[in-house]
C-alpha positions in Angstrom: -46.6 -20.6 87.7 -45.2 -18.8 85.2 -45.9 -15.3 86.7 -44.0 -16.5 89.5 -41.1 -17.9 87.4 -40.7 -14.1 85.6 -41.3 -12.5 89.2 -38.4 -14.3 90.5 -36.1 -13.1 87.1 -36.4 -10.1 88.3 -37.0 -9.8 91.7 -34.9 -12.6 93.1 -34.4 -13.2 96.8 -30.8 -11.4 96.5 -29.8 -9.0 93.8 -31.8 -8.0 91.1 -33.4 -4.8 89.8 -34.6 -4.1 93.5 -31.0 -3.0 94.1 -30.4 -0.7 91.2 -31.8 2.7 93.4 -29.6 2.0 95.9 -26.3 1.4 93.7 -27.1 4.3 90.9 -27.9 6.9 94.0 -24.6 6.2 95.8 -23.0 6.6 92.9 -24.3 10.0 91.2 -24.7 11.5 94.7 -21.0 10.4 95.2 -20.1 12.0 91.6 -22.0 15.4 92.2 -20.8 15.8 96.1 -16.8 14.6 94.5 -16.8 16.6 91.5 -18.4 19.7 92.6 -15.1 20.7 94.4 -13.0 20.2 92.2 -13.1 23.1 89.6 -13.3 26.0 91.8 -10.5 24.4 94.5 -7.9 26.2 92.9 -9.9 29.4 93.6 -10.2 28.1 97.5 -6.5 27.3 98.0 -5.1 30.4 97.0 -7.5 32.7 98.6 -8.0 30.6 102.2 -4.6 29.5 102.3 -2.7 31.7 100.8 -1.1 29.5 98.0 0.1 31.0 94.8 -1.2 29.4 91.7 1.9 27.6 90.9 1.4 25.5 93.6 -2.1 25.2 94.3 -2.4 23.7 90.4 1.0 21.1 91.6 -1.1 20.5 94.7 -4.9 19.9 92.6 -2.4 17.8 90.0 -1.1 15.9 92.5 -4.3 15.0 94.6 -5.9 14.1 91.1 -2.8 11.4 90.2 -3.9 10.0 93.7 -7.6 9.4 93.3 -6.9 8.1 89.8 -3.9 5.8 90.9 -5.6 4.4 94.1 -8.3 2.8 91.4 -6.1 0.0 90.8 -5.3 -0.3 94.7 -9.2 0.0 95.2 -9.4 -3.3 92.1 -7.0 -5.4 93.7 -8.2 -5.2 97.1 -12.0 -5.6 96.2 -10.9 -8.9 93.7 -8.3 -10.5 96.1 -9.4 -9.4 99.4 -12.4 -7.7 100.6 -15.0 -8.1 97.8 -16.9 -5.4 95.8 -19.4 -4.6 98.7 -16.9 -4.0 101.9 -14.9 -1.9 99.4 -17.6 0.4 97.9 -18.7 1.0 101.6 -15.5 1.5 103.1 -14.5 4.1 100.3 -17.5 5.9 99.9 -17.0 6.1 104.1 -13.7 7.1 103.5 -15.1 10.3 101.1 -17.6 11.3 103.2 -14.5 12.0 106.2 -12.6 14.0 104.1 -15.5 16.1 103.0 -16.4 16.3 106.2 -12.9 17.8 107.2 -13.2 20.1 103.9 -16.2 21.4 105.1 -14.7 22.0 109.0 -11.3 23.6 107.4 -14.0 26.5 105.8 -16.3 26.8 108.9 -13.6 26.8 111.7 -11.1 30.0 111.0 -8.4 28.8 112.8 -8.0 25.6 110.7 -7.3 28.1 107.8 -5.3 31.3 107.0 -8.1 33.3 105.5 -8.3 35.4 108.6 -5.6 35.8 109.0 -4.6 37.5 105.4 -8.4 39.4 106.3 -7.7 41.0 109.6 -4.1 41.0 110.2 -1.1 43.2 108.4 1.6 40.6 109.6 0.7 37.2 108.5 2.9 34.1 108.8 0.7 31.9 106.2 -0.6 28.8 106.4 0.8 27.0 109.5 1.8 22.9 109.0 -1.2 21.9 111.0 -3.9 24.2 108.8 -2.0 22.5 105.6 -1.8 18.6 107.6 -6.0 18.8 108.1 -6.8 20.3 104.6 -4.4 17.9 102.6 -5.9 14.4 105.1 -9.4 15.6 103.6 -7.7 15.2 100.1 -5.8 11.9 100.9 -9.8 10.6 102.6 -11.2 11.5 99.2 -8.8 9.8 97.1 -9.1 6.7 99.2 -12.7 6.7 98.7 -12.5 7.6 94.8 -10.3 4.7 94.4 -12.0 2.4 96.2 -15.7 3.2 95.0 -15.0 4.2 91.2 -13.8 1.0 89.9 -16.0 -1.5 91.6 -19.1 0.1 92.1 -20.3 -0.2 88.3 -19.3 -4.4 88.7 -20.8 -4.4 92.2 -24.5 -3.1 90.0 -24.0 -6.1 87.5 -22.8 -8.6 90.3 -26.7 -8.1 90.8 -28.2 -8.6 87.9 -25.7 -11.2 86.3 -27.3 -15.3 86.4 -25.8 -18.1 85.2 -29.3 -19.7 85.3 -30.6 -17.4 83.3 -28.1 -15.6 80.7 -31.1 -13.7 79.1 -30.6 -11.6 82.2 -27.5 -10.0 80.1 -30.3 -7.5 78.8 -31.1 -6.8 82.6 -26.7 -5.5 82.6 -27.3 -3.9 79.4 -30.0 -1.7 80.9 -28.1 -1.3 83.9 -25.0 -0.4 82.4 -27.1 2.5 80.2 -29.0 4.0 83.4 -25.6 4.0 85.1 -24.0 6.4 82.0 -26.6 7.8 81.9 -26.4 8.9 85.6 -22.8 9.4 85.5 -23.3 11.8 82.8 -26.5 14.2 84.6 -24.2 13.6 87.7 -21.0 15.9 86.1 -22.8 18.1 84.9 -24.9 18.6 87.6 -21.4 19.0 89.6 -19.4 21.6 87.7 -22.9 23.8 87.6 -25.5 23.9 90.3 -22.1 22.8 92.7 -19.9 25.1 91.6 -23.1 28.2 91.4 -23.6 27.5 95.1 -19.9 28.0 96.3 -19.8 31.0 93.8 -23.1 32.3 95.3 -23.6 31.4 99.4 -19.7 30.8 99.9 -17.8 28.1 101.2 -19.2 27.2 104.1 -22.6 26.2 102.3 -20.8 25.0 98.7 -18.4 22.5 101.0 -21.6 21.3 103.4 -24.0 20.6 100.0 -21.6 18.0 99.0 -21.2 16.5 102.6 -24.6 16.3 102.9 -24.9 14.3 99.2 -22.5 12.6 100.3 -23.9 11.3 103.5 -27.0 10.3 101.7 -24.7 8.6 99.4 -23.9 6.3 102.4 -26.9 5.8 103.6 -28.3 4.7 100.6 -25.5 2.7 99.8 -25.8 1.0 103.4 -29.6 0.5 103.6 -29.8 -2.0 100.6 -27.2 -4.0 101.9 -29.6 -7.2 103.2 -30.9 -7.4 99.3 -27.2 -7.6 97.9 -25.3 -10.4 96.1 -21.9 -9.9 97.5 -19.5 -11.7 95.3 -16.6 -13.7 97.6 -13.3 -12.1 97.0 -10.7 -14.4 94.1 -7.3 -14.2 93.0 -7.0 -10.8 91.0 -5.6 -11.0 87.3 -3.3 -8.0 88.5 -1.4 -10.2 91.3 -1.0 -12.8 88.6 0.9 -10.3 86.3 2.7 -9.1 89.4 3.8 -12.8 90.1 5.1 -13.4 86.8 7.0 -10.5 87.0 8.3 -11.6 90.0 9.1 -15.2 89.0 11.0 -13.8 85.8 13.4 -11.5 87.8 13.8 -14.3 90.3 15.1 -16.7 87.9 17.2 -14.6 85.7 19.9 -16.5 85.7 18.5 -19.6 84.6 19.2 -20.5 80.9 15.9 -20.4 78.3 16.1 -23.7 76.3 16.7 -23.6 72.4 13.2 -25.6 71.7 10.1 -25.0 73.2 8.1 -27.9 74.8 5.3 -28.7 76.7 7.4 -30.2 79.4 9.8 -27.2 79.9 6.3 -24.6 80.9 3.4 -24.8 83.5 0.8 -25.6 81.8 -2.6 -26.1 83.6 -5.2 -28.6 82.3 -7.4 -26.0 80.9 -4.6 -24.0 79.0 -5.3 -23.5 75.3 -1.4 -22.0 74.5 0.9 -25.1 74.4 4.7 -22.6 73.8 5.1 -19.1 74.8 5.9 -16.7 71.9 9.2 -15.4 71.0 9.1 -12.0 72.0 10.1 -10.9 75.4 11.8 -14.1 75.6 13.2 -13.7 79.1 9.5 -13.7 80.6 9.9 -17.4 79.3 11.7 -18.2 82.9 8.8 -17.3 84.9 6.7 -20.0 83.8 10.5 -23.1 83.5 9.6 -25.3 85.4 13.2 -26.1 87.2 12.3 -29.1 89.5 9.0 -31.2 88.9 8.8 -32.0 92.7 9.7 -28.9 94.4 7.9 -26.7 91.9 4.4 -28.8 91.4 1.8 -29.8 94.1 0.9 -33.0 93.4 -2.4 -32.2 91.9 0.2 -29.9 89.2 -0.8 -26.6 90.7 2.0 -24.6 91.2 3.6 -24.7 94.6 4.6 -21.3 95.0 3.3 -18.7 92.6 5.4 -16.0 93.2 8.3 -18.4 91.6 6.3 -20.5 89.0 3.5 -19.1 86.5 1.6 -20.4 84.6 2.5 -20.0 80.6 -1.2 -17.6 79.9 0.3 -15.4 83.0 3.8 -14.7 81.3 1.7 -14.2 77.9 -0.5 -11.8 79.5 2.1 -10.0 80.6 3.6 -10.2 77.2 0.7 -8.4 75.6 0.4 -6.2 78.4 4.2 -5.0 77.7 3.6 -4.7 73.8 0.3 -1.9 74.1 3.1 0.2 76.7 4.6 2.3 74.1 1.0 2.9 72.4 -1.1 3.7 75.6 1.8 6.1 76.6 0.8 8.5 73.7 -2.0 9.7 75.4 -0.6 11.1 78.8 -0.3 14.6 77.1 -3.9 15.0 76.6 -4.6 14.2 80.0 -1.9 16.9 80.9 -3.5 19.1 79.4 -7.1 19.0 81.0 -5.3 18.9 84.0 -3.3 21.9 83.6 -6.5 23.6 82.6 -7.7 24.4 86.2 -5.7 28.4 85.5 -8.3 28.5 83.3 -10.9 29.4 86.1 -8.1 32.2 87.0 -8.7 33.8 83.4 -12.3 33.2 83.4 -12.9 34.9 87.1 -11.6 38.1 85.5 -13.7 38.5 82.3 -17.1 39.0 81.4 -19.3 35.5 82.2 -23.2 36.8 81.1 -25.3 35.4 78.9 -28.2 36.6 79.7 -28.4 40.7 81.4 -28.8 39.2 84.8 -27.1 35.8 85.1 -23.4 35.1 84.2 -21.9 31.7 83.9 -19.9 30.5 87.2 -15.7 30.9 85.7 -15.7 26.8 87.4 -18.5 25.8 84.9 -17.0 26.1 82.2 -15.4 22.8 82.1 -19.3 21.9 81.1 -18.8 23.2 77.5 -15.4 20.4 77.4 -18.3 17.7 78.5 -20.8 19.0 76.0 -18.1 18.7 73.4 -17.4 15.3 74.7 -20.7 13.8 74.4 -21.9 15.6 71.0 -18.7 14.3 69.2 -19.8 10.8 70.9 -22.7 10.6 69.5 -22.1 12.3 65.8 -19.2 10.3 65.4 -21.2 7.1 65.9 -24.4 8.2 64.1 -23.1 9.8 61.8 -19.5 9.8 61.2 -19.4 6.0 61.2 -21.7 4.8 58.5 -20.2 7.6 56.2 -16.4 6.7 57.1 -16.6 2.6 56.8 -18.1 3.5 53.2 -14.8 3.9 52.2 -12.5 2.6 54.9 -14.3 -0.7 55.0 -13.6 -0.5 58.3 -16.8 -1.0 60.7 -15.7 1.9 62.9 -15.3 3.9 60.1 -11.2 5.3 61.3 -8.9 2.6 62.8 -8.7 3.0 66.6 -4.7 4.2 65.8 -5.7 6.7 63.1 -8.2 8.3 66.0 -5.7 8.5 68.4 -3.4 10.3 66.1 -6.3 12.5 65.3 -7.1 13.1 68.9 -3.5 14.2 69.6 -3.4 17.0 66.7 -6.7 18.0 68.1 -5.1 18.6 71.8 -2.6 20.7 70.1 -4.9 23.1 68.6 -6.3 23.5 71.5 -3.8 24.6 73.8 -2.5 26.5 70.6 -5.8 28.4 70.7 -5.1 28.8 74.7 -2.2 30.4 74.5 -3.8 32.5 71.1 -7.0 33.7 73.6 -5.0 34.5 76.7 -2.3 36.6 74.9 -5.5 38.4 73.8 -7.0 38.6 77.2 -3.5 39.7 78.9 -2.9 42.6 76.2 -6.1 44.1 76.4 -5.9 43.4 80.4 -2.8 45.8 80.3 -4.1 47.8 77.7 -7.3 48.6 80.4 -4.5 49.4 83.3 -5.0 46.3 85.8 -1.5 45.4 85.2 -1.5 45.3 89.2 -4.9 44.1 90.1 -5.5 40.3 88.5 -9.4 40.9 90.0 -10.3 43.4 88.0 -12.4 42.6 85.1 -11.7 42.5 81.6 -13.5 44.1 78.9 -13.7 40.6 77.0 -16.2 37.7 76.7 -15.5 34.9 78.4 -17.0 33.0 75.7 -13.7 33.0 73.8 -12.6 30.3 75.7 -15.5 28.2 74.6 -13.8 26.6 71.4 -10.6 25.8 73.3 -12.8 23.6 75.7 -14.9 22.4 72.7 -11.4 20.9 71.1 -10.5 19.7 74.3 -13.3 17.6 74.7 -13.3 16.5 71.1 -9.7 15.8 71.3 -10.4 13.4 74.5 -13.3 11.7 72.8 -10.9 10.7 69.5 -8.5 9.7 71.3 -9.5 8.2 74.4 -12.2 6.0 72.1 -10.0 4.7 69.9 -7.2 4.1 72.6 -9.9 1.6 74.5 -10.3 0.1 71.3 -6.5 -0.1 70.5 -6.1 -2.3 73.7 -9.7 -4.1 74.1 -8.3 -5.5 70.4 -4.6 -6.4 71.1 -5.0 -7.6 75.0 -6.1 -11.3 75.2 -10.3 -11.7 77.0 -8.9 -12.4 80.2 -7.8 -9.0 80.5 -10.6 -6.5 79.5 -11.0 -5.8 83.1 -6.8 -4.6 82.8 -7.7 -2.4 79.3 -10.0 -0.4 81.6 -7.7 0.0 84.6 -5.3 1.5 82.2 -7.4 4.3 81.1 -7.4 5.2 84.8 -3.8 4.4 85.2 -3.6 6.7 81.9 -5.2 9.9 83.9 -3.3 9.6 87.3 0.5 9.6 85.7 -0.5 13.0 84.0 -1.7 14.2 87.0 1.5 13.6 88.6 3.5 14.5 85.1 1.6 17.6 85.3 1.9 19.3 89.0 5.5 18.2 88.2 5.7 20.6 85.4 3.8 23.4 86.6 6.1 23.2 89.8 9.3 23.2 87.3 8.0 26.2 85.1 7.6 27.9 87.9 10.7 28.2 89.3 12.9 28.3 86.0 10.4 31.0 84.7 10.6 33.2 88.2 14.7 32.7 89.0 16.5 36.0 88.9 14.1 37.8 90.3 11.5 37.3 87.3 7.8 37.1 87.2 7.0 33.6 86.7 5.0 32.3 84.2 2.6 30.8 86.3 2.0 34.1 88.9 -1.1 34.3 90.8 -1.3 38.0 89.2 -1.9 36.7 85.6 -1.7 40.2 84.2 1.5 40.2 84.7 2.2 36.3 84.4 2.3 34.6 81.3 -0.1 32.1 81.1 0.2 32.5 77.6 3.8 31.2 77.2 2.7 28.0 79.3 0.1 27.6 76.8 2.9 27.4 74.0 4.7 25.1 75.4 2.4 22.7 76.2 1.6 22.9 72.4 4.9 22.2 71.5 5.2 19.6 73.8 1.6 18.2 72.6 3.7 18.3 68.8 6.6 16.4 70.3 4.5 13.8 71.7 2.6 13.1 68.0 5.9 12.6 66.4 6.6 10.4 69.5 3.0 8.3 68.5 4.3 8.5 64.6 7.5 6.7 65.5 5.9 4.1 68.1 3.3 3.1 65.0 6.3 2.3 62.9 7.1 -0.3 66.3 3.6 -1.8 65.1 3.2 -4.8 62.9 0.6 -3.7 60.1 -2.7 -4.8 61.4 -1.7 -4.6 65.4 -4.5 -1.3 65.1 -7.3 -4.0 65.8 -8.8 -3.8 62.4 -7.4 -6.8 60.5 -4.5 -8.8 62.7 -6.4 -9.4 66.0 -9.7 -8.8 64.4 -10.9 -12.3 65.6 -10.1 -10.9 69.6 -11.9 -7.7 68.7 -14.8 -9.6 67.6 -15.1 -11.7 71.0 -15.4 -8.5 73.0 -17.8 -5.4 73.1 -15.2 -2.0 73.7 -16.7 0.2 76.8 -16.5 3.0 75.3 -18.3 5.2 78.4 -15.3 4.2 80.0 -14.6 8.2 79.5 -16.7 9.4 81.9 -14.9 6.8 84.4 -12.1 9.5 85.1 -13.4 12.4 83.4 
């Protein structure tokens, strides 16, 4: 009897570990397929379609704001809606179209202007239909990144999770570390063996590998659905802050009372907050109740949400306005990395061996930011820590706000060092006559640009840590699932910040007949200068964190003030690999 009783832990009729294979395979196979075109795209957009680099990087900045921003589309829908399942199927669908129509725009020449650059001495460029298929297969994969990135790792726990049986919390756990863990063989696997094949067979074979993974992602994905637990959709927490946002601006004309008191709010029966705080005061409104019997159903629910809150809505989006300023910090990191796709230009052109006969795809180097990433990871927490809280006191060894600050001075030095290495690389470029020819190649290692990636990554390990901390501390429990939208949230408005940026430099640095900055001969570009000022602006940005921490009540860092919320909640840090 009692075999059967553990049998049934974990092999229930629905759910269960049965499922992990099919969850954990859709997933890497999805991450491989996704991120396997992404660092040499730059490379296929200027030489099939005739872009410059300018605005192949706005276009590659843009289409990553998209798949990051949809994530919170892709929550809301699978919470209020659809549930977990339909979503994660209907988005991995919706990536396996536009990889499908990726692949098609390299195998079919006349839905790209390749040839016609190739064969003819009069070319007209890409033509609006050639530029309306390829940017659909980028709107398809967005869709399908939003969608399947933020619920697939909750659909996997969905299955495991028992209220009958809590010790199954080891069972998540598990999950939860095989899922990283996948996640983390996944990128790597992407920006190498991905990026080797399109380097080495061509287009046609390094766009068809990832359809192919792809459609075994989906089939996976599909075949376990009988053995699923699909979780009914519910009211998302992210409507709720929409409504009270609503409600406030709807009654902003109605006077806030001089005392607070219970009969003035909503307040349902379970409610542990009895008066809204003082801060943001006009918020208050959303949750006045104006007229008992218009406002209230008679079971005290409110009749129409969109015009009454409850009081824990208006103070969630309370603490959701305070962490603003804070979180805002940290789009300049994400600016960077984005940015850094012209470094595959400067890479292509110098010398990639490290061994006689093999040399190191120019895409792949984004492996040595990862690398960086995940060493810092663990020597900060196996290391670092039990040193640091020595004499901080502090269990994490640095407050999550001293990290971020750290972090920022980190990105700095790295594009500092960018802009240091590619002056370098353009000198001796000029110096070796291919002033005119940005494919010819340097005499230079390309392994100079290995520390600039290594700070990179170390800077978005500081920082993006102790950022997840910073709001997992200050945002009440109800909301952890909100603290790790915002890190995605926190990737897609660089993205968009960024293409913006390149686009501008572009044409300020290029009017009078000047050869812009960002040229797609980088010999005679200056990559270097864009380098600089994203420094500067990375040292603009830390004085902008120094005077938002002064906004910050002492102890609002998580380590003393709202040490009791901290406490009640376990920080996902692995989050980084989320929207890396």
């Amino acid at each position: 009897m009692g075999t059967e009783t553990q049998a049934e832990e974990y092999y229930p009729r629905k759910g269960g570990l049965r499922t992990m294979p099919f969850i954990i395979v859709n997933e890497s196979f999805e991450r491989i397929a996704s991120y396997g075109l992404s660092p040499n795209m730059i490379i296929y957009l200027m030489t099939y379609y005739q872009m410059s680099a300018a605005t192949a990087g706005s276009i590659l900045g843009i289409w990553s704001a998209l798949s990051n921003g949809l994530a919170i589309v892709g929550a809301i829908v699978s919470d209020s809606y659809l549930g977990r399942f339909s979503v994660v199927a209907h988005g991995s669908i919706f990536t396996l179209i536009g990889m499908i129509i990726l692949w098609l725009t390299a195998m079919i020449p006349q839905l790209n202007s390749f040839s016609c650059s190739q064969f003819q001495h009069v070319c007209n460029g890409t033509t609006a239909v050639q530029l309306a298929v390829l940017l659909s297969s980028f709107v398809f994969m967005s869709l399908g990144t939003g969608f399947v990135r933020p619920c697939s790792i909750i659909f996997g726990a969905d299955q495991l999770e028992s209220k009958e049986n809590p010790e199954n919390q080891r069972l998540v756990d598990s999950y939860f570390n095989w899922y990283y863990a996948s996640t983390g063989i996944s990128t790597i696997l992407a920006v190498t063996t991905i990026v080797y094949i399109q380097d080495r067979y061509g287009w046609q074979v390094g766009f068809g590998v990832p359809a192919i993974l792809m459609f075994l992602s989906v089939i996976m994905f599909l075949i376990g659905s009988p053995l699923y637990i699909k979780v009914k959709a519910k009211e998302s927490l992210l409507i709720g802050l929409l409504q009270a946002a609503v409600a406030a601006f709807r009654k902003r004309n109605t006077s806030i009372p001089l005392t607070d008191s219970d009969d003035y709010y909503h307040l349902p029966m379970e409610s542990e907050i009895s008066t809204p705080s003082n801060d943001f005061r006009c918020l208050n409104r959303a949750c006045m109740i104006q007229d008992p019997q218009r406002d209230l159903n008679p079971d005290g629910s409110a009749s129409n949400p969109w015009n009454l809150c409850s009081l824990e809505q208006v103070e969630s989006l309370k603490a959701l306005i305070r962490v603003l300023p804070m979180w805002s910090t940290g789009f300049i990191i994400f600016v960077d990395m984005n940015v850094f796709s012209f470094s595959v230009l400067q890479t292509k052109t110098m010398d990639r061996h490290i061994f006689p006969h093999f040399e190191i795809p120019a895409a792949s180097f984004s492996m040595f930011l990862i690398i960086a990433l995940t060493i810092w990871l663990s020597f900060y927490d196996r290391v670092l820590v039990p040193l640091l809280s020595k004499y901080t006191g502090l269990p994490r060894g640095l407050s999550p706000v001293t990290r971020m600050g750290i972090g920022l001075i980190v990105s700095c030095m790295s594009m500092a060092l960018s802009a240091i290495t590619e002056s370098i690389r353009r000198r001796r470029a000029i110096e070796e006559g291919h002033e005119d020819d940005p494919s010819a190649l340097v005499n230079m290692s390309a392994m100079w640009f290995v520390p600039q990636y290594a700070l990179l990554g170390v800077a978005e390990a500081i920082h993006a840590v102790g950022q997840i901390e910073f709001l997992y501390s200050l945002l009440p429990k109800s909301m952890s699932s909100i603290a790790s939208a915002m890190y995605n949230i926190g990737t897609a408005v660089p993205s968009l910040f960024g293409s913006i940026l390149v686009s501008g430099v572009d044409w300020l640095s290029s009017t009078g007949g000047k050869t812009s900055w960002l040229s797609s001969n980088i010999n005679r570009g200056h990559l270097d200068y864009f380098y600089w000022l994203l420094s500067f602006l990375s040292l603009l940005n830390f004085f902008y964190f120094l005077a938002v921490c002064r906004c910050y009540e002492p102890g609002n860092d998580g380590s003393s003030r709202f040490s009791h919320v901290a406490e009640e909640k376990q920080c996902n840090y692995r989050l980084l690999t989320e929207s890396s």
